[in-house]
C-alpha positions in Angstrom: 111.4 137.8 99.8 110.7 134.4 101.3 111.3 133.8 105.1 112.6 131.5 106.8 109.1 128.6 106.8 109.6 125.4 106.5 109.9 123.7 103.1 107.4 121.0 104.3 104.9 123.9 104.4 105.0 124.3 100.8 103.4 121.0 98.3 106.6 118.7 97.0 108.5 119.0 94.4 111.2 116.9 94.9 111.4 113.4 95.4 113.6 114.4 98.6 110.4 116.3 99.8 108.2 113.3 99.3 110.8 111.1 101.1 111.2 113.4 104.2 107.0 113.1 104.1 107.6 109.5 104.8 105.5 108.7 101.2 106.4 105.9 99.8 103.2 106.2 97.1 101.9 109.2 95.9 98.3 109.4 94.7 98.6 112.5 92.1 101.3 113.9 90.5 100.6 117.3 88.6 102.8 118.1 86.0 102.6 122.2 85.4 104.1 124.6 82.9 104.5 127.2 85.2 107.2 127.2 88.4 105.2 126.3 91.4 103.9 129.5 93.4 101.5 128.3 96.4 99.1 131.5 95.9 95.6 131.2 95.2 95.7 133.2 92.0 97.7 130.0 90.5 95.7 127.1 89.4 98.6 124.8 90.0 98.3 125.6 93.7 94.6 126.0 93.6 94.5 122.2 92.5 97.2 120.7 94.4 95.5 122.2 97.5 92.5 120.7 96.7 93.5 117.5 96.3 95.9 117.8 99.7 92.4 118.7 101.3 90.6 115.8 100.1 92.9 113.9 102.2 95.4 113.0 98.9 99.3 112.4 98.8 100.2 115.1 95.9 103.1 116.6 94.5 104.1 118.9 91.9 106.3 118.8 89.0 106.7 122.3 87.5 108.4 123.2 84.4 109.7 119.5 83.6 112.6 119.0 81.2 110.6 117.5 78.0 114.0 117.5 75.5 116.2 114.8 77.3 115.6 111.5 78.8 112.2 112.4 80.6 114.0 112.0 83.7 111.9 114.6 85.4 108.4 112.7 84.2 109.8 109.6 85.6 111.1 111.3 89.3 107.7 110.9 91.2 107.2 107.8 90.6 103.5 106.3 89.0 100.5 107.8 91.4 97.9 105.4 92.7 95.3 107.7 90.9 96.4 109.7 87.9 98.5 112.5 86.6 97.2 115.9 86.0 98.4 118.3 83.1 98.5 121.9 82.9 100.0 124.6 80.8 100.1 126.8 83.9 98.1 129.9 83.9 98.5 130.8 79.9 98.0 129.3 76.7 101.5 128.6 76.3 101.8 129.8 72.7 100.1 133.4 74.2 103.0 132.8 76.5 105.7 132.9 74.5 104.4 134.7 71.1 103.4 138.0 70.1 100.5 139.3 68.6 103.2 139.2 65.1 103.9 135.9 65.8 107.5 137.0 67.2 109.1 134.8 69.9 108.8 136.3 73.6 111.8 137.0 75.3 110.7 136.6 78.7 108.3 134.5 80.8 106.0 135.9 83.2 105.9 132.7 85.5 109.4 131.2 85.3 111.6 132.1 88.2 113.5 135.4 86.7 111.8 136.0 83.9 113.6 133.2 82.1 112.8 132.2 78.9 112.8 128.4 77.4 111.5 126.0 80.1 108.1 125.1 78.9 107.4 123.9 75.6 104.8 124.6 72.3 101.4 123.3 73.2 102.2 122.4 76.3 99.7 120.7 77.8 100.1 117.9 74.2 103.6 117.5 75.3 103.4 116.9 79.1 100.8 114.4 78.1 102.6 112.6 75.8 105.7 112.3 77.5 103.2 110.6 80.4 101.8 108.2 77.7 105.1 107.3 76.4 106.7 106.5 80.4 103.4 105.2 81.9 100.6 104.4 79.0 98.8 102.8 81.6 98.3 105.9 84.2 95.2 107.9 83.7 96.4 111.9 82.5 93.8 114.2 83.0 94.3 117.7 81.6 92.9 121.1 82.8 93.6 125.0 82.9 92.7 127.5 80.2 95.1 125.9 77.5 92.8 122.6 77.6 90.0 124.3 78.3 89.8 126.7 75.1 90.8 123.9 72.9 88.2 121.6 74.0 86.6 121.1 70.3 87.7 122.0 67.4 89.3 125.0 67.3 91.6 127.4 64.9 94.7 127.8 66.0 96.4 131.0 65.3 99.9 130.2 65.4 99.9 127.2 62.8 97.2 128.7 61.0 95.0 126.0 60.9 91.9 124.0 62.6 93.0 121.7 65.2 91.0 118.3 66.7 90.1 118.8 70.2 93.1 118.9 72.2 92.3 115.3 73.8 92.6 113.8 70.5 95.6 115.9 69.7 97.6 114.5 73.2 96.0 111.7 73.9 94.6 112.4 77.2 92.3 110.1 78.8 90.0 113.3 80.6 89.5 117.5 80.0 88.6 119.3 82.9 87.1 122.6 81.7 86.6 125.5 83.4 87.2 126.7 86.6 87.8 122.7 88.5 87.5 122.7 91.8 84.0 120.8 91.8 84.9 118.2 89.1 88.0 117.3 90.6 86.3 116.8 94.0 84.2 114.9 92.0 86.6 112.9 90.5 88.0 112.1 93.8 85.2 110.8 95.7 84.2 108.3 93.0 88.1 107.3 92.7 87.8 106.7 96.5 84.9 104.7 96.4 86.8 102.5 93.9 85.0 103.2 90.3 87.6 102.9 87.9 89.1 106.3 85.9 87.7 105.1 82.5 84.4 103.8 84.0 84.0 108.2 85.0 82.0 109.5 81.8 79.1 111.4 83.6 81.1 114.0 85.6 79.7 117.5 85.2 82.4 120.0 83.6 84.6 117.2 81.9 85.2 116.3 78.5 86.4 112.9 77.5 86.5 110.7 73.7 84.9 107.2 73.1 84.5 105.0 70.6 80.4 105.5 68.4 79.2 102.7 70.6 80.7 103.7 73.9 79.2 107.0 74.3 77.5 107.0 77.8 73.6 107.2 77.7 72.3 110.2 80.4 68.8 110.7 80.6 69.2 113.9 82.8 70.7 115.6 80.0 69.7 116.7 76.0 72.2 116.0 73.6 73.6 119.0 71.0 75.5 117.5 68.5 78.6 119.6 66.9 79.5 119.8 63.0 82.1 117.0 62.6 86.1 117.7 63.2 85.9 116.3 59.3 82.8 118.7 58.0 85.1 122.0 59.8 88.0 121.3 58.0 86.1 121.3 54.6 83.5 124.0 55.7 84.6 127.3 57.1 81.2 128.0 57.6 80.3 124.6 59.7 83.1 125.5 62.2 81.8 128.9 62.5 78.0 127.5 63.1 79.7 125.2 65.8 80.7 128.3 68.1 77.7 129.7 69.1 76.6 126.8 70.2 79.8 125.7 72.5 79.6 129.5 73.7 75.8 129.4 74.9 75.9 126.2 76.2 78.9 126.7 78.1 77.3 129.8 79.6 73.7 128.0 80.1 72.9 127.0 83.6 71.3 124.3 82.1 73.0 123.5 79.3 73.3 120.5 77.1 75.6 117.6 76.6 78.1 118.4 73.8 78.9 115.8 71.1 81.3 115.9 68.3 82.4 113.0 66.0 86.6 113.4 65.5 88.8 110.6 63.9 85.8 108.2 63.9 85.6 108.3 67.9 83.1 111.1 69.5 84.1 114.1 71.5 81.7 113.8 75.0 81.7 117.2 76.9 79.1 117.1 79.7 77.5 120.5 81.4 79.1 122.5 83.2 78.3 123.4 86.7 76.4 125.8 88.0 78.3 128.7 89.3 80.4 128.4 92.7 78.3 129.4 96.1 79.8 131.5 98.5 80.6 128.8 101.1 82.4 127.0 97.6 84.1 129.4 96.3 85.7 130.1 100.2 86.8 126.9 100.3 88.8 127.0 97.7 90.1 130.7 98.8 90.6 129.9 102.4 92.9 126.7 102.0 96.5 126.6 103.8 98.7 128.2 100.7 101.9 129.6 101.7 101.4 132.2 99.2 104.8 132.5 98.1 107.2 130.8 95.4 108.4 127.7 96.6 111.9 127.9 98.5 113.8 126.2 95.5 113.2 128.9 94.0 115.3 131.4 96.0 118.6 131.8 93.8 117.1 131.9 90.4 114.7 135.0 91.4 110.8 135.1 91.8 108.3 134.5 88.8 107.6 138.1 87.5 103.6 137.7 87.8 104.1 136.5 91.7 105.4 140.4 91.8 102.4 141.4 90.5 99.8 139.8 92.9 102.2 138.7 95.8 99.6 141.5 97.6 96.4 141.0 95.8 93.1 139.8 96.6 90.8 138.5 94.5 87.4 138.8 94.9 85.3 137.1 92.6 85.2 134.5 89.2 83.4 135.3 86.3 82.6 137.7 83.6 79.5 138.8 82.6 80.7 141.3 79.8 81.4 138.4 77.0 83.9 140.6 75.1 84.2 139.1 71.4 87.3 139.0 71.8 88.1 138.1 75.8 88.5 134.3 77.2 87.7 135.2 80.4 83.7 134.1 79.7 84.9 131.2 78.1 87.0 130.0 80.7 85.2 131.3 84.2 81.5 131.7 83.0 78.9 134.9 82.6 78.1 134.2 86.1 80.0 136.0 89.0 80.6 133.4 91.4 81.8 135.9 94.5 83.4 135.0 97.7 81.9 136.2 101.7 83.4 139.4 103.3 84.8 137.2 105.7 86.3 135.1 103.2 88.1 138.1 102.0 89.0 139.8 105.1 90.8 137.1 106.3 92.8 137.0 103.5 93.6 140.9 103.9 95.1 139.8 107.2 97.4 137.1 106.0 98.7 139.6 103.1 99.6 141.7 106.0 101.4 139.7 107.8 103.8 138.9 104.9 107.5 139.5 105.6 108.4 142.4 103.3 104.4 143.5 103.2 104.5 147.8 103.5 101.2 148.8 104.2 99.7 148.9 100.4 97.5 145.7 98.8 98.2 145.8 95.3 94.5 144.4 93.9 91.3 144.5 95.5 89.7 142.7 92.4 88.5 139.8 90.0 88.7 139.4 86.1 86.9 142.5 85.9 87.0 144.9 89.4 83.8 146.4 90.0 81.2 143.2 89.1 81.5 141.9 92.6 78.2 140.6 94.4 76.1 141.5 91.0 73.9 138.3 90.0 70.2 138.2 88.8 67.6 139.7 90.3 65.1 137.1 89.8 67.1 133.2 89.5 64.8 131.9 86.6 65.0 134.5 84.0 69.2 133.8 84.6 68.3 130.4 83.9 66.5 130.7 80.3 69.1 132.9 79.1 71.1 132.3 76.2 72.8 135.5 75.7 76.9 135.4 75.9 76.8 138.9 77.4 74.6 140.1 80.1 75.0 144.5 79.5 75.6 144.2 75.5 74.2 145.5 73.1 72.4 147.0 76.3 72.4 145.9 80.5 69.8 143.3 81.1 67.2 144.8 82.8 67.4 141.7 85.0 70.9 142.1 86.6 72.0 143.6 89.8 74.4 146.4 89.4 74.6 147.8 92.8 78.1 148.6 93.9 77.2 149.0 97.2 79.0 145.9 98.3 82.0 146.7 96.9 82.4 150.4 98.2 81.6 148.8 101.6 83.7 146.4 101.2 86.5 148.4 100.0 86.1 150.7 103.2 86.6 148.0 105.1 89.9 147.0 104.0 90.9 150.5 104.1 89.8 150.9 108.2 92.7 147.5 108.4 95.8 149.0 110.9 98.3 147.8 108.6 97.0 148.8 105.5 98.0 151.9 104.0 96.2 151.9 100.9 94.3 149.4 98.5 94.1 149.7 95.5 92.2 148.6 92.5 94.5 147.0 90.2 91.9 145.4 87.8 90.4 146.6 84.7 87.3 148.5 86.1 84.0 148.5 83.3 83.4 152.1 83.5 80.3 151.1 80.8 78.7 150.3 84.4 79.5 153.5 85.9 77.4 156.1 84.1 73.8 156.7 83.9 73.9 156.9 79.6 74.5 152.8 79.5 73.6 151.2 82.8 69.9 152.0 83.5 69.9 150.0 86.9 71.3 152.4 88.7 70.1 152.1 92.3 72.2 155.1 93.2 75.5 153.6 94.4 77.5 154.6 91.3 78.7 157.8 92.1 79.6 156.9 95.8 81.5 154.0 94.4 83.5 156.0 91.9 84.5 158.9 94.0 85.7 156.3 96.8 87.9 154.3 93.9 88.8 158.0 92.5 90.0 159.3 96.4 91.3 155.9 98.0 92.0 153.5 95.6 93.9 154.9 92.3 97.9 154.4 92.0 98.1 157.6 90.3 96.4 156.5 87.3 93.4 154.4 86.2 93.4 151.7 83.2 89.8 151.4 81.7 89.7 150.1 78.5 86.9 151.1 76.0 88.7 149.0 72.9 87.7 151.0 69.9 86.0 154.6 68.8 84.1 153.0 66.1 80.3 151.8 66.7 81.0 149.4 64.2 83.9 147.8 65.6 82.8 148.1 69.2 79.3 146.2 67.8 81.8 143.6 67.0 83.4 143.5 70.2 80.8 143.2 72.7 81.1 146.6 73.8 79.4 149.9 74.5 79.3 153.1 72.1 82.5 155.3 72.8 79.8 158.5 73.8 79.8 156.6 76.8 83.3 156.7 77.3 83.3 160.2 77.0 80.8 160.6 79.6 82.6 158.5 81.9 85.8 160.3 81.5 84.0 163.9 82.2 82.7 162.2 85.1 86.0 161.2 86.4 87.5 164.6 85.6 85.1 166.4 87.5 86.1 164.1 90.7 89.4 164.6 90.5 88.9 168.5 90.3 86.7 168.5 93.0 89.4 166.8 95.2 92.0 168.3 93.8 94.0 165.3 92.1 95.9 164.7 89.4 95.2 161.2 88.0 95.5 160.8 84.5 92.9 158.3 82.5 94.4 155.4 80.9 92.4 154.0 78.3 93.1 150.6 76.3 92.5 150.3 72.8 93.2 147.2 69.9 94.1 147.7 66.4 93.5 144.8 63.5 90.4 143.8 65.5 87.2 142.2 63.5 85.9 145.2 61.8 88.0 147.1 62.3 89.2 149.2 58.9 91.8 152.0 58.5 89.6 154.5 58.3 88.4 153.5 61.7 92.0 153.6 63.1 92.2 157.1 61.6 89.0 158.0 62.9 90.0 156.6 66.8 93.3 158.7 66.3 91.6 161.4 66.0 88.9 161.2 68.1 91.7 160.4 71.3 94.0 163.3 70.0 91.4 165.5 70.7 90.7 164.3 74.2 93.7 165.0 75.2 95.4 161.5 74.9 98.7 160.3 73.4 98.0 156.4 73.6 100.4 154.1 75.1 98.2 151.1 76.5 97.4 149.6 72.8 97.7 146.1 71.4 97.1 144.5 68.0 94.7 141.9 67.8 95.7 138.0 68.9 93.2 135.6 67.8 92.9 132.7 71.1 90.9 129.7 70.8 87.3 129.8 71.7 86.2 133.6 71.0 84.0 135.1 68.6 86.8 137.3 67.3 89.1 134.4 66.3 86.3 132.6 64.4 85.4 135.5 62.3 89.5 136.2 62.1 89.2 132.6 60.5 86.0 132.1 58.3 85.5 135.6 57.2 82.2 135.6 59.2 80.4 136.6 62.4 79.0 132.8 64.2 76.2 134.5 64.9 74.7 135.4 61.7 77.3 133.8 59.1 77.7 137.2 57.3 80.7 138.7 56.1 82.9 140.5 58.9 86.1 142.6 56.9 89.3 141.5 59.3 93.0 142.8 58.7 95.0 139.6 58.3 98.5 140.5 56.8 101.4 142.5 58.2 100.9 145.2 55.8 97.0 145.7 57.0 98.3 145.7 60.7 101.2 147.6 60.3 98.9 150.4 59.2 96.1 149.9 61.5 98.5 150.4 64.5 100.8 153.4 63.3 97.5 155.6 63.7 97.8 154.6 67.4 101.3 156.6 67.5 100.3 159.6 64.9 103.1 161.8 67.5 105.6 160.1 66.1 107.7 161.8 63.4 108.6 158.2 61.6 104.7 157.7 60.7 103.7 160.9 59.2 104.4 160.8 55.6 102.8 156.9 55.9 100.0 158.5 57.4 99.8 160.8 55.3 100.0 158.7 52.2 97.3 156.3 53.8 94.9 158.8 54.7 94.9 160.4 51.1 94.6 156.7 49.3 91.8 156.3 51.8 90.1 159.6 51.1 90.7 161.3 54.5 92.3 164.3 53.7 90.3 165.7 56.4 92.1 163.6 59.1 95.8 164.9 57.6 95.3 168.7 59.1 93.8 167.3 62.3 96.1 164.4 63.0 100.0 165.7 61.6 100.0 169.6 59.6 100.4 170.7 63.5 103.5 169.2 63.9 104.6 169.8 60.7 104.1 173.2 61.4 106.0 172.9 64.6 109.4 171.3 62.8 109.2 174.0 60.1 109.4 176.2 63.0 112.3 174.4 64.9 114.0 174.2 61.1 113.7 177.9 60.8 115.3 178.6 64.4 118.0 176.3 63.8 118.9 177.5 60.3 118.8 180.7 62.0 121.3 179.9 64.3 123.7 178.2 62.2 123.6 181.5 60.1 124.2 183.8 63.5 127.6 181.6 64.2 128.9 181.9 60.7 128.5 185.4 60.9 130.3 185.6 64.4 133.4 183.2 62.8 133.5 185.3 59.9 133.8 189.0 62.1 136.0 187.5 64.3 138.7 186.2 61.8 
């Protein structure tokens, strides 16, 4: 797993590492909720980088002890500069809770799989530990647990609105986003000697003053929120305050954010625009190890290192704005997309990994085939407002070529040592046929026949969500026709090369208009393609999506009217049997449900076969039990 490198390669984690540095001082320590894994697909090591490459002292304390003495908060030392706080690369409570609110068994990024070393709402806790051993140390907090619970936001797992998660832990700054150019930011005016309180104007940060303290910027219009106060008694106030933080976070030129908490006021300033190529490298080509640190050696490797120890990603950002998806929220609309070269090079260190065999896992981004696509003309990208740039249709604006990509992935695939790359990442098949994406300058079917050929693990994963218009209105996505044209597409490739490569598709249950007739509908509808589902979730409402708010208020952000949403156990129980209508167990609660919903219709279609088939088997095996009494019987 690791070799034999040594451990001054990796970022410290022990005060013995800083010591054999010769540091007497450190300059930031980051305290993460995930184990330390110096690969560019974990922020931790993304940011720690970063700061190492703007000439900084840092080290790294992952997964600190938070129940005893707060030893492990205390072992570095106070930095010159600040701390920095993360949950790792989850929400923790998606971490370690099920859709059912269950308790997780495992964690994905704690050496082993091992459950129990990061707490609740992490991020809160790491900060307030660092308030309580050095209140007078700057903590600024970051990654996708700060950065969806930037304002006001429900909260699925207490069941209730939360304050901004810098009011809730006491931080003293929110990076958002992805934070490579804040932080550099944040460095250069630390270096020139401006004070950490005195920083209010960064782009991409979030931070709470006092009414009168509130920085003035004339470069930027001001949007303020409903009040913390005005949500909790409101439904319909928090809801109206969503689609503004959602445009405004996907705006190039967005407005200043305001939001009065607690009688201070919640500052979040605009984000950046999206990464250039020579960025976005930079941040890519930086001196990771790209492996778990060497500590790590006895207790086993983090689970998700596994899965993208040989992976590279390609590009940031999603422009599909799923209701129900973070990834928008988190990354942006825009596709921020690294060079060829950028990329290549990475190819060649994966393959000089110790135990690499010859196969990349990923060739991909947050979703696979959206690399290199961006406006066609810059200003109309600027204007825009809309969360999603192909729903309810493809903006006539974007580039949808695939060109890039198919040369791209060629080019990997002509690499000596690589056997085979494949495309690990969800791929939008919506952009893929002619029906949905109008664009199409002709490199769609070249594209899917070289992912069909060279670049499937035996199966693909596409996921069109739902059957139902309705629903899939809801979501963000495109009708489920198109899905069936995709899939007769992809059949016909595979026939023509003679492969056998199933079709995964993904589907959720309990979703925002989503009913049972729906589910019994979507049953259906799969059965007779030829599918018995096994990539299905129910529905887990995460801060900062459409789909949670209506999961909350009752109502869609956009237009305040009534969205029906399954809530208790018994509503999602019997949305998600319809997903496993095979199964023997569900049938006479299928059946039951499909009469009191007036589907009788669906009964025949979905379970009479197989109770056809057991009558069958019953009649056999009565038959044979009969046939060996009759032999006992004539042979006493």
């Amino acid at each position: 797993m690791l070799d034999n490198r040594p451990v001054s390669e990796w970022l410290p984690i022990t005060r013995a590492e800083v010591e054999a540095r010769g540091w007497d001082e450190l300059d930031v320590v980051i305290i993460s909720g995930d184990a330390y894994v110096d690969h560019p697909a974990f922020g931790t090591a993304v940011i720690g980088r970063i700061l190492e490459s703007e000439g900084l002292r840092v080290a790294i304390v992952p997964q600190p002890n938070w129940q005893d003495d707060l030893r492990d908060f205390k072992k570095m030392g106070k930095p010159r500069l600040f701390f920095g706080v993360t949950s790792g690369c989850m929400d923790s409570m998606v971490n370690h809770y099920t859709a059912a609110r269950r308790r997780r068994s495992t964690d994905a990024y704690t050496p082993g799989g091992a459950a129990g070393f990061r707490p609740d709402y992490a991020t809160m806790v790491y900060t307030k530990a660092l308030k309580q051993v050095y209140p007078d140390v700057p903590v600024l907090i970051g990654g996708i647990e700060a950065s969806l619970r930037r304002v006001t936001h429900y909260d699925y797992w207490s069941d209730k609105l939360f304050p901004n998660i810098l009011e809730m832990s006491g931080a003293d700054m929110l990076v958002y986003g992805m934070g490579e150019l804040p932080l550099r930011e944040i460095v250069r005016l630390l270096q020139k000697g401006v004070p950490f309180h005195a920083i209010d104007t960064v782009m991409q940060t979030a931070i709470q003053r006092d009414p009168e303290q509130v920085p003035k910027n004339k470069n930027w219009d001001d949007l303020w929120l409903n009040s913390h106060e005005k949500c909790l008694r409101d439904k319909l106030a928090f809801a109206a305050n969503f689609k503004h933080v959602e445009q405004q976070s996907n705006k190039v030129q967005a407005k200043r954010i305001l939001q009065e908490v607690n009688g201070k006021t919640l500052v979040i300033n605009p984000p950046y625009p999206p990464m250039e190529e020579e960025e976005i490298d930079k941040s890519f080509d930086l001196p990771y190890t790209r492996m778990p640190h060497p500590k790590y050696k006895k207790r086993g490797t983090p689970p998700a290192y596994e899965m993208i120890r040989f992976s590279v990603n390609m590009h940031r950002g999603c422009f599909g704005g799923c209701s129900f998806c973070t990834i928008s929220a988190h990354q942006g609309k825009f596709i921020a997309s690294r060079s060829e070269e950028s990329i290549l090079k990475e190819v060649e260190q994966v393959t000089k990994m110790p135990d690499f065999k010859g196969y990349i896992s990923d060739l991909g981004g947050p979703s696979a085939n959206m690399y290199k696509m961006k406006g066609k003309v810059q200003e109309i990208c600027d204007r825009c407002v809309a969360p999603s740039c192909i729903h309810p249709v493809v903006c006539s604006n974007l580039d949808t070529s695939h060109k890039p990509m198919t040369e791209l992935y060629r080019k990997v695939d002509a690499h000596p040592e690589v056997k085979k790359a494949f495309v690990g990442s969800g791929i939008r098949y919506d952009l893929l046929v002619d029906s949905y994406n109008k664009n199409n300058d002709g490199s769609l079917d070249e594209y899917m026949e070289q992912v069909v050929t060279c670049h499937i693990s035996g199966r693909l994963k596409v996921a069109p969500e739902h059957t139902s218009d309705d629903t899939l209105r809801i979501m963000r996505k495109p009708s489920f026709k198109h899905f069936h044209e995709f899939k007769k597409k992809y059949d016909a490739i595979n026939k023509k090369h003679g492969l056998n490569q199933p079709l995964i598709p993904y589907f959720i249950s309990s979703h925002p208009g989503s009913k049972e007739e729906s589910m019994a509908n979507l049953a259906a509808e799969t059965k007779d393609m030829g599918f018995k589902l096994e990539q299905v979730q129910d529905f887990t409402p995460t801060p900062m999506t459409v789909a949670t708010v209506i999961y909350y208020t009752g109502v869609h952000p956009y237009t305040l009217k009534p969205v029906y949403t399954a809530k208790s156990k018994t509503e999602k129980r019997q949305q998600h049997m319809f997903f496993f209508w095979h199964k023997r167990e569900n049938h006479k609660q299928i059946r039951e449900k499909l009469i009191s919903i007036g589907r009788e219709d669906l009964i025949e279609k979905l379970i009479d076969d197989q109770k056809k088939f057991r009558k069958k088997e019953y009649v056999k095996k009565r038959g044979e039990v009969k046939k060996g009494k009759r032999k006992k019987r004539y042979g006493r």
